[in-house]
DRENDORO-155308 format. One record per residue: residue number from 1; residue in three letters; z, y, x of N, C-alpha, C in turn. Coordinates in Angstrom, 2 decimals. Last residue first. Example, Ala and Ser with C-alpha at 12.3 -4.5 7.8 and 13.67 -1.06 7.14 Angstrom:
+-----+---------+---------+---------+---------+---------+---------+---------+---------+---------+---------+
: num : residuo :    n_zz :    n_yy :    n_xx :   ca_zz :   ca_yy :   ca_xx :    c_zz :    c_yy :    c_xx :
+-----+---------+---------+---------+---------+---------+---------+---------+---------+---------+---------+
:   2 :     SER :    7.08 :   -2.25 :   12.85 :    7.14 :   -1.06 :   13.67 :    7.87 :    0.03 :   12.90 :
:   1 :     ALA :    7.80 :   -5.69 :   13.19 :    7.80 :   -4.50 :   12.30 :    7.80 :   -3.30 :   13.20 :
+-----+---------+---------+---------+---------+---------+---------+---------+---------+---------+---------+
This chain:
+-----+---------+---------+---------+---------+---------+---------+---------+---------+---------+---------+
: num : residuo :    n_zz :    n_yy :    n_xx :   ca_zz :   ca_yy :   ca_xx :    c_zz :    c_yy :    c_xx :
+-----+---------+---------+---------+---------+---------+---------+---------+---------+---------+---------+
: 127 :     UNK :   11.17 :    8.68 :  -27.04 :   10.36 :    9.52 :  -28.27 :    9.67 :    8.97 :  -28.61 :
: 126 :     UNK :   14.13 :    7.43 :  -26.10 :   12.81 :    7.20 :  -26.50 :   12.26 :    8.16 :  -27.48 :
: 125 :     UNK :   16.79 :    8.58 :  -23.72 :   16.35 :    8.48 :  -25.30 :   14.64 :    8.57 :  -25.25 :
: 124 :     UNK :   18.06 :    6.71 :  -21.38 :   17.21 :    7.66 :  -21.50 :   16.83 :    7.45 :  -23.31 :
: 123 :     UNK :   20.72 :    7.01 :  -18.72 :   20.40 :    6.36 :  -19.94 :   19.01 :    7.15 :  -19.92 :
: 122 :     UNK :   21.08 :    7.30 :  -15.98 :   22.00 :    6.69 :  -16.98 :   21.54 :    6.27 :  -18.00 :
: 121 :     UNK :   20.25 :    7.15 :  -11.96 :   19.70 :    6.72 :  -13.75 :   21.02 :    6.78 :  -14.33 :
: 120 :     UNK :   21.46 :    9.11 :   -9.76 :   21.18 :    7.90 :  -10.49 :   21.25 :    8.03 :  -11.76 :
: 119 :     UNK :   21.31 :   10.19 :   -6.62 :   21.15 :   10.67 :   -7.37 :   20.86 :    8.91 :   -8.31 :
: 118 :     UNK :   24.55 :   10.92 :   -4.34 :   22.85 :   10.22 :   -4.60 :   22.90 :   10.56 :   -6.00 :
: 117 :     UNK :   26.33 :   12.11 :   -3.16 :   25.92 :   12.52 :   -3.07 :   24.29 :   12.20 :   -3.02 :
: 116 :     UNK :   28.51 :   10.29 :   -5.21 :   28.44 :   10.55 :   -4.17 :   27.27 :   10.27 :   -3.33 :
: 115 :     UNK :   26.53 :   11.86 :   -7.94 :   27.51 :   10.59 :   -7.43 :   27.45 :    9.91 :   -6.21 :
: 114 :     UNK :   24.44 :   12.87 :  -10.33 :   24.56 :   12.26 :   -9.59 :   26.11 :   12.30 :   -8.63 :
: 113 :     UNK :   22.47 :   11.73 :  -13.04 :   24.24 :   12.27 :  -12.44 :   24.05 :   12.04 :  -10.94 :
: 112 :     UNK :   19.90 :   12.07 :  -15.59 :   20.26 :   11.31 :  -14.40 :   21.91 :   12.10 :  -13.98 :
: 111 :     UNK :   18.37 :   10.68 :  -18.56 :   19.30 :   11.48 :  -18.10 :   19.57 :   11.04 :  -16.38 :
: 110 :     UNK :   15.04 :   11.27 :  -19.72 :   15.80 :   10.41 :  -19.15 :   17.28 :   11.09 :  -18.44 :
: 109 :     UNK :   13.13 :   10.41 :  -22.38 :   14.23 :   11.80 :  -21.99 :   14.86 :   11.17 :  -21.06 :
: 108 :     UNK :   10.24 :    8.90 :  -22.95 :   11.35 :    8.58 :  -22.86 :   12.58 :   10.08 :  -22.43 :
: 107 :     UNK :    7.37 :    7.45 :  -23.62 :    8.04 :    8.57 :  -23.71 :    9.35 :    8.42 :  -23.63 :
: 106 :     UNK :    5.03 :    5.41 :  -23.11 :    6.63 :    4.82 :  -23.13 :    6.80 :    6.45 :  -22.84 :
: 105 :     UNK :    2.67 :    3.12 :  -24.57 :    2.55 :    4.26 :  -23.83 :    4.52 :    4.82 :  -24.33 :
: 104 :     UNK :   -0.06 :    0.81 :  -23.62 :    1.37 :    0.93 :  -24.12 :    1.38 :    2.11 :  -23.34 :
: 103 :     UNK :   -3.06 :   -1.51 :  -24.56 :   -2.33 :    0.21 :  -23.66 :   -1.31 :    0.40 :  -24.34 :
: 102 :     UNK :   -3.30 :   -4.75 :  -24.14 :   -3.23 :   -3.50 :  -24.52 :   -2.34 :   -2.28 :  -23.93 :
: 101 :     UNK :   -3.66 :   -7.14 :  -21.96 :   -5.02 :   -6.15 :  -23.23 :   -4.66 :   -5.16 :  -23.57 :
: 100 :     UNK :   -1.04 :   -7.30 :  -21.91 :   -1.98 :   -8.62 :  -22.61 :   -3.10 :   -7.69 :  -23.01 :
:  99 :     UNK :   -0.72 :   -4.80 :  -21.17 :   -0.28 :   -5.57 :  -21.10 :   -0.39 :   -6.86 :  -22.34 :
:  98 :     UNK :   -0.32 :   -1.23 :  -19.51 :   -1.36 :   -2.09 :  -20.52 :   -0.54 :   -3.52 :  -19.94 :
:  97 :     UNK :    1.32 :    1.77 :  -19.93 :    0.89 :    0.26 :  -19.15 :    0.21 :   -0.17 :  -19.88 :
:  96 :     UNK :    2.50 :    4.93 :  -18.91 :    1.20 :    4.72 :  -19.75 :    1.23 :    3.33 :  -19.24 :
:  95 :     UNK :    4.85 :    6.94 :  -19.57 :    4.66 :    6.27 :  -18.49 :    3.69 :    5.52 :  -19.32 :
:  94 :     UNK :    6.40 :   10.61 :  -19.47 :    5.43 :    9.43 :  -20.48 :    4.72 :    8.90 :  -19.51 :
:  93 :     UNK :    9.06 :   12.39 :  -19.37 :    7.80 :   11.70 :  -19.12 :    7.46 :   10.96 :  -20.06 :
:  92 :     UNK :   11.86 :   15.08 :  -18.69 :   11.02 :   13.67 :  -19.82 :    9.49 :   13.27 :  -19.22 :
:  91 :     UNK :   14.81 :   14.47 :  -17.42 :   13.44 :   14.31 :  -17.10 :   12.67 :   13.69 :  -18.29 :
:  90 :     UNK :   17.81 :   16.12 :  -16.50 :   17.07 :   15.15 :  -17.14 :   15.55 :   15.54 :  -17.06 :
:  89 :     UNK :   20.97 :   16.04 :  -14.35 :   19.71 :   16.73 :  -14.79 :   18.79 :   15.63 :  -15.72 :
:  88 :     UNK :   23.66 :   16.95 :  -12.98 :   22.99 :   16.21 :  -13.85 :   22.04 :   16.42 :  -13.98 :
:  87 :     UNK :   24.54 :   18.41 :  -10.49 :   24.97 :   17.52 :  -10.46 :   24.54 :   16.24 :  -11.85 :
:  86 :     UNK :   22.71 :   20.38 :   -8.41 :   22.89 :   20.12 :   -9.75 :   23.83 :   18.74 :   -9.30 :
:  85 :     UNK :   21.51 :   20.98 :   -5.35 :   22.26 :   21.26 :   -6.33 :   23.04 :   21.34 :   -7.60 :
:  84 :     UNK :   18.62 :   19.74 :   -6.25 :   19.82 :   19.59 :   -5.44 :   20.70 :   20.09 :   -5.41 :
:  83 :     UNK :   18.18 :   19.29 :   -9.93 :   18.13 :   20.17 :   -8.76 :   19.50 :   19.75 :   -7.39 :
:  82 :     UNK :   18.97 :   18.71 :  -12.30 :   18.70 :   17.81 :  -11.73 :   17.94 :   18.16 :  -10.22 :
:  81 :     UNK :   17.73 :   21.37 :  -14.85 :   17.98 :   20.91 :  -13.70 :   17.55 :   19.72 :  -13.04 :
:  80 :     UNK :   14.34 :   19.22 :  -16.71 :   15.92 :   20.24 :  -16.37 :   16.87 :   19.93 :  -15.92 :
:  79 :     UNK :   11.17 :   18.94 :  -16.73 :   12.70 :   18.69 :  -15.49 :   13.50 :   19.51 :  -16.27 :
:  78 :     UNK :    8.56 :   17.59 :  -18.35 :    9.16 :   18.26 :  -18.11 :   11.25 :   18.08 :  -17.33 :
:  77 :     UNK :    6.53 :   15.13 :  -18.15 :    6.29 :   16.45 :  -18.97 :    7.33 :   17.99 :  -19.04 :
:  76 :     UNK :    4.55 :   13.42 :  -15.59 :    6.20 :   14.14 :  -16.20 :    6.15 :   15.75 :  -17.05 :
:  75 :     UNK :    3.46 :   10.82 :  -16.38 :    3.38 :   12.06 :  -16.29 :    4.44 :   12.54 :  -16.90 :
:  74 :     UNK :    2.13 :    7.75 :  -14.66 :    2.87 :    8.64 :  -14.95 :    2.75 :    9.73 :  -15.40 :
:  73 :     UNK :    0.06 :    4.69 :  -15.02 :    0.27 :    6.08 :  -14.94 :    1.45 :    6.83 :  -15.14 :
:  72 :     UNK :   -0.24 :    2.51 :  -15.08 :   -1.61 :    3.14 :  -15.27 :   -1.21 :    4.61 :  -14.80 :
:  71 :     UNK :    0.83 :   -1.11 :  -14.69 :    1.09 :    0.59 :  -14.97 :    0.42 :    1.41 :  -14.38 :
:  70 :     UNK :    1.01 :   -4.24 :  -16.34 :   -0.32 :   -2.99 :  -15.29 :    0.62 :   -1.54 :  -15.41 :
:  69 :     UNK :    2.78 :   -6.86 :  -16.48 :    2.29 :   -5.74 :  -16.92 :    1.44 :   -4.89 :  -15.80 :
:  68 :     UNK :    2.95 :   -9.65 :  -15.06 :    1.45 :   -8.71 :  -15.93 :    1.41 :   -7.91 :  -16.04 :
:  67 :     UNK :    6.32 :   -9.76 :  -15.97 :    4.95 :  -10.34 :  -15.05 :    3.83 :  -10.13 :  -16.16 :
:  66 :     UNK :    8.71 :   -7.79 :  -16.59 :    7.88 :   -8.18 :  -17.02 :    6.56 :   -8.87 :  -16.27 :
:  65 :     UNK :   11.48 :   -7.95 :  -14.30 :   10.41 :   -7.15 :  -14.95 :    9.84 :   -8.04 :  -15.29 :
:  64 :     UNK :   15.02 :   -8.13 :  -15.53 :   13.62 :   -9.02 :  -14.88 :   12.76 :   -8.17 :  -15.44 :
:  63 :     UNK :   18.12 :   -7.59 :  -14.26 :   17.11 :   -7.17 :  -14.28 :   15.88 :   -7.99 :  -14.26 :
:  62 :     UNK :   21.47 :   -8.22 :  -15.28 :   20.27 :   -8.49 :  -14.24 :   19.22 :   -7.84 :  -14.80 :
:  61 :     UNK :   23.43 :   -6.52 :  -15.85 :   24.06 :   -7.13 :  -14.98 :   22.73 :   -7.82 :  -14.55 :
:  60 :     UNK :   22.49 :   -2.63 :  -16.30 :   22.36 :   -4.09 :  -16.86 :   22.94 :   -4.95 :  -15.91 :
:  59 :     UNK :   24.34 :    0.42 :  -15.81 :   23.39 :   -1.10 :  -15.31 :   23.59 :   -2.09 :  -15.65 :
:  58 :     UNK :   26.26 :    2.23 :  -16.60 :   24.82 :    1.63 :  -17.70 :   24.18 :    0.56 :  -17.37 :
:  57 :     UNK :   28.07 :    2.28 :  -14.53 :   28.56 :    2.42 :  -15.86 :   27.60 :    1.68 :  -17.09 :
:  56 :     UNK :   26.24 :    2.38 :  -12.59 :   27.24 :    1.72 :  -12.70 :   27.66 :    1.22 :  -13.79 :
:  55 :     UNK :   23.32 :    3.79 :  -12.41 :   24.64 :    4.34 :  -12.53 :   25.21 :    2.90 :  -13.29 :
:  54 :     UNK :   20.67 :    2.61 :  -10.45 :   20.69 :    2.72 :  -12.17 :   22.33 :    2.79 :  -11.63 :
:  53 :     UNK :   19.45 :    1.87 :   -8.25 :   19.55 :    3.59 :   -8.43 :   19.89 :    3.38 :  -10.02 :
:  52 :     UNK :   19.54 :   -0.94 :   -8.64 :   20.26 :   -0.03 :   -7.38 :   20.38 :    1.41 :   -7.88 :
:  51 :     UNK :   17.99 :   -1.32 :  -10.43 :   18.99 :   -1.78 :  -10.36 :   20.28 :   -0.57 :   -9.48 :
:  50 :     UNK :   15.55 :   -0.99 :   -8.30 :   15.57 :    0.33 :   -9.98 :   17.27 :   -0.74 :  -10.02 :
:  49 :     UNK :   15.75 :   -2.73 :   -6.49 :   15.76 :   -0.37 :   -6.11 :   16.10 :   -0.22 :   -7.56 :
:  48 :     UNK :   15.13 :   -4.68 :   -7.69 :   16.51 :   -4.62 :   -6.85 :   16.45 :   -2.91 :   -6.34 :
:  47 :     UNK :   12.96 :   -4.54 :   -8.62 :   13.66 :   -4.63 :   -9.60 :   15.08 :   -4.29 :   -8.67 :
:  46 :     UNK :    9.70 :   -3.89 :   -7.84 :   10.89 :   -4.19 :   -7.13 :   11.83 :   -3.50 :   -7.83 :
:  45 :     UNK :    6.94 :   -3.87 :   -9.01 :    7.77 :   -5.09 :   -8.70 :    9.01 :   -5.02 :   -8.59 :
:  44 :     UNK :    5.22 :   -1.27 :   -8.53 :    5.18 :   -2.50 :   -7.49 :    6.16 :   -3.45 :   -7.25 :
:  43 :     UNK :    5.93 :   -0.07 :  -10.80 :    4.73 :   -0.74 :  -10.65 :    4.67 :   -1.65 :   -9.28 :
:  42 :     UNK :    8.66 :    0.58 :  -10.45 :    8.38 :   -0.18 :  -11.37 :    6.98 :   -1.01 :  -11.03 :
:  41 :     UNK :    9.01 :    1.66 :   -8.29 :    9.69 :    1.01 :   -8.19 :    9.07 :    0.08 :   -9.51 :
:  40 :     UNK :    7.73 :    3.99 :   -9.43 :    6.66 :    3.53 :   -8.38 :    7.16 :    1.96 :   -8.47 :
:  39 :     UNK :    9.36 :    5.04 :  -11.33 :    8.68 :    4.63 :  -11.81 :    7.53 :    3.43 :  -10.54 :
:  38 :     UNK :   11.20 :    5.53 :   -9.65 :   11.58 :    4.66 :  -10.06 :   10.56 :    3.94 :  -11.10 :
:  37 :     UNK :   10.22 :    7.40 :   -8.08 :   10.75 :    6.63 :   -7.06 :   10.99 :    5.88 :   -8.53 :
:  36 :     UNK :   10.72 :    9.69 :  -10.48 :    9.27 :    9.11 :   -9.68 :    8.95 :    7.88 :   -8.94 :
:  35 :     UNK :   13.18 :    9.58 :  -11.08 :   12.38 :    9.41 :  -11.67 :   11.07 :    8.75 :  -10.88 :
:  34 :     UNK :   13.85 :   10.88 :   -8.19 :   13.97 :    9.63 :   -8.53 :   13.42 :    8.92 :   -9.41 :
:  33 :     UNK :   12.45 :   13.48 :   -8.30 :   11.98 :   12.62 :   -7.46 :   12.78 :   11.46 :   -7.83 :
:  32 :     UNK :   14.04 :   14.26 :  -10.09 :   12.39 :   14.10 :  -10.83 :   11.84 :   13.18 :   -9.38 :
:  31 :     UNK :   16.57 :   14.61 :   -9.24 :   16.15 :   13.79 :  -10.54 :   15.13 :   13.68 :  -10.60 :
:  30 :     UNK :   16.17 :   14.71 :   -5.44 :   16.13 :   15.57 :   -7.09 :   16.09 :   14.15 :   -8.15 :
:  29 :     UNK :   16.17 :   13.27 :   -3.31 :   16.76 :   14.52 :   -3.11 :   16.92 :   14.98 :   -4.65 :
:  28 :     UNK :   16.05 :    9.76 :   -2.48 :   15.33 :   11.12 :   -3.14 :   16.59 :   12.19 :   -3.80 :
:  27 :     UNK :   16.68 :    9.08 :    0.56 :   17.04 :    9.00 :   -1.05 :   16.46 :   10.56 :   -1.36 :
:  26 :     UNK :   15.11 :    6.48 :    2.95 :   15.36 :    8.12 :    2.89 :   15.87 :    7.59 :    1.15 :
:  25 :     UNK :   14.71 :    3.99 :    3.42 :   14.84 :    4.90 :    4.76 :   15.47 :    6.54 :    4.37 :
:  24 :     UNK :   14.38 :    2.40 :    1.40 :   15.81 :    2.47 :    1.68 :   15.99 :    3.42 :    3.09 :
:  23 :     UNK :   11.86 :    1.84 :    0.67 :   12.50 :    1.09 :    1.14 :   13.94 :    1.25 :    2.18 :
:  22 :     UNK :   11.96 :    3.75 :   -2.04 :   11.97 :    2.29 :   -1.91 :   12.37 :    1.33 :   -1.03 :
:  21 :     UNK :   11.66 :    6.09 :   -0.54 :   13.06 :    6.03 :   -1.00 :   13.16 :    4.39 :   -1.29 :
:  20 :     UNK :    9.55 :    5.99 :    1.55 :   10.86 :    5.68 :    1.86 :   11.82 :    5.73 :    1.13 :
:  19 :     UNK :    7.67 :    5.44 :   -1.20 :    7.44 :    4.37 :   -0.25 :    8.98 :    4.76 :    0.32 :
:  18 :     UNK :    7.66 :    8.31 :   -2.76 :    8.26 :    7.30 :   -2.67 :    8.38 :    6.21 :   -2.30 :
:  17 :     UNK :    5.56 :    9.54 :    0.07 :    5.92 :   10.10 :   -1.02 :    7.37 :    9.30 :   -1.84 :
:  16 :     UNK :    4.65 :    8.75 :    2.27 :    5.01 :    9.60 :    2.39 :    5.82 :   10.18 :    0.89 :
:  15 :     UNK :    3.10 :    6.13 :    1.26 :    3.85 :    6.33 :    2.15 :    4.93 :    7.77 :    2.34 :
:  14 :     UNK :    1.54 :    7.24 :   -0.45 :    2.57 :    6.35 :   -1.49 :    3.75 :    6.58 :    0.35 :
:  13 :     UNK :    0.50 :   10.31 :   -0.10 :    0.12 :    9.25 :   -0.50 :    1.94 :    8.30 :   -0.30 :
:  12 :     UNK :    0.41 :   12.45 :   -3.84 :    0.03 :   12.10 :   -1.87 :    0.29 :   10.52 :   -1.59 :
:  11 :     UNK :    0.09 :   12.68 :   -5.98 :   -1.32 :   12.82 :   -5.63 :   -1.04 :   12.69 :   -3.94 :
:  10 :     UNK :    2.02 :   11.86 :   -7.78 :    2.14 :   13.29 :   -7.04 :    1.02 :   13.89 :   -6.42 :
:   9 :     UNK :    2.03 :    8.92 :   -9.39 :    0.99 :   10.47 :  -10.04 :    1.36 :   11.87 :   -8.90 :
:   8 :     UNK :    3.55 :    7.17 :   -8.47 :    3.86 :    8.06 :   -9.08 :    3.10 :    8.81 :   -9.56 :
:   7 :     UNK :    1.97 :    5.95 :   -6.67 :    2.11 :    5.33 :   -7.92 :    2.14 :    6.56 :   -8.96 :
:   6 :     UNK :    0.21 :    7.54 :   -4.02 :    1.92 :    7.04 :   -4.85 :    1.26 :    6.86 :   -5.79 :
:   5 :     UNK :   -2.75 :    6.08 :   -2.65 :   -2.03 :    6.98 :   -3.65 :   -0.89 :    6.67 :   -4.32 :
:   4 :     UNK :   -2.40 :    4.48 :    0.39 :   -2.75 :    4.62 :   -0.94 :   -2.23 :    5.43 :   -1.71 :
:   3 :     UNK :   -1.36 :    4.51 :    2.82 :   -2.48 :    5.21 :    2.54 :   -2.74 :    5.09 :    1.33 :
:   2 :     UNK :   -0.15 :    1.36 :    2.40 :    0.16 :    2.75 :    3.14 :   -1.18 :    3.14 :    2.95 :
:   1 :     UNK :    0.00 :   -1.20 :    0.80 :    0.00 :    0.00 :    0.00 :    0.00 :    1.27 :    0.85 :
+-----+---------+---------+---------+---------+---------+---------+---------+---------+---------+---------+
């Protein structure tokens, strides 16, 4: 995947973009960069990062992604806070997959906290 376009939709490339928060070299600095980092986390499989960056309190005790699904896309429709500086912030998007054939499309509000001095998932309300 180096040189390829993040997952995420940022338009650079996957290395430089959420590739080190995935593999544990660097933590993303903002809610919208985790978001991002968690959507990438989604399309390439790796259930033990989105686990990991999911808050304590809400994390499921296991995690299985779905085998097949395709994810097509991100787009983040809007941040509040969740600024370095911030200590909460939320993110809405809409994450676009296809799966047996069809296009699925996942709006969601997502809340994030963050906690000594990383940033993590809590919940998110579906639109």
């Amino acid at each position: 995947m180096p040189n390829s376009p993040c997952p995420c939709g940022s338009g650079r490339p996957f290395e430089d973009c959420c590739g080190p928060h995935l593999s544990g070299q660097t933590i993303p600095p903002t809610a919208e960069a985790l978001m991002r980092s968690r959507y990438s986390a989604f399309a390439t499989g790796q259930a033990d990062y989105l686990r990991a960056t999911w808050h304590p309190t809400t994390r499921p005790a296991t995690l299985t992604l779905e085998p097949g699904i395709r994810w097509l896309g991100l787009k983040i429709l809007s941040t509040e806070a969740g600024g370095a500086a911030d200590q909460e912030g939320w993110v809405t998007f809409v994450a676009r997959s296809k799966f047996q054939g069809r296009a699925q499309r996942l709006q969601e509000r997502s809340r994030f906290v963050r906690a000594h001095g990383r940033w993590f998932y809590i919940e998110g309300e579906l639109s």
